[in-house]
LUMMIBA-270894 format. One line per field, with one value per residue (C-alpha): residue in one letter; x, y, z; chain; residue number from 0. Coordinates in steps of 0.001 Angstrom, whole numbers, plus 500000, padded with zeros to 6 digits. Layout:
koltor <- [A_...]
east <- [X_...]
north <- [Y_...]
up <- [Z_...]
vovo <- [A_...]
fimi <- [NUM_...]
END
This chain:
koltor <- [X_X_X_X_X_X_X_X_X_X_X_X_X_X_X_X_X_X_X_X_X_X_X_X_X_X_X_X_X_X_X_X_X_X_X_X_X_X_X_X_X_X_X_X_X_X_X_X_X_X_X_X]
east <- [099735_100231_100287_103614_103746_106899_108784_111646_109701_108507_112628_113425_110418_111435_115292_114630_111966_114219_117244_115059_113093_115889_117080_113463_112069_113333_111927_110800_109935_113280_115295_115319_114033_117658_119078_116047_116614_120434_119489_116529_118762_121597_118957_118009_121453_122240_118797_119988_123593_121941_119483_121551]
north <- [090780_089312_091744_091491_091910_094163_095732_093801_090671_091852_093289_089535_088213_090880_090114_086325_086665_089187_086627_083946_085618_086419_083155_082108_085281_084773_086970_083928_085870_087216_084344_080774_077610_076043_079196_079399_075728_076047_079236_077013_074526_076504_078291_075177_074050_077187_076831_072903_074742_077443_074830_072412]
up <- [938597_941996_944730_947054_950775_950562_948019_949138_948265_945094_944500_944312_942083_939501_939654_939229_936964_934872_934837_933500_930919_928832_928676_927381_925844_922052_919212_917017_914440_913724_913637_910814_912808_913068_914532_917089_917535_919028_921152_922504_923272_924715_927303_928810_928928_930834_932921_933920_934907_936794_939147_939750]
vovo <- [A_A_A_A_A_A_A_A_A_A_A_A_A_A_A_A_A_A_A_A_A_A_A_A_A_A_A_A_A_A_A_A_A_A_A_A_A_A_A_A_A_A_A_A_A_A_A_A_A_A_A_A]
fimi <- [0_1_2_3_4_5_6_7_8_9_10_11_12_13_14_15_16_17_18_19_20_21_22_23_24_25_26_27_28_29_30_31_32_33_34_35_36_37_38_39_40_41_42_43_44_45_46_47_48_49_50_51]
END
């Protein structure tokens, strides 16, 4: 784990970093391919929304 100079600092890595994991943290194993597929899909749709 990277070491922070603050806790402020590492308060916004973990905020971020919490936002965009659970657009890209699927359990594959739970869902059928063309059902992971559109939730793929849909996440980097909402990523492309979110950065730009």
């Amino acid at each position: 784990m990277r070491r922070f100079k603050s806790m402020k600092q590492a308060q916004r890595f973990v905020t971020a970093h919490a936002a965009v994991s659970n657009l890209f943290n699927l359990g594959r194993h739970l869902l059928r391919a063309q059902h992971y597929r559109d939730l793929r899909t849909s996440a980097f749709e909402e990523w492309n929304r979110a950065v730009t």
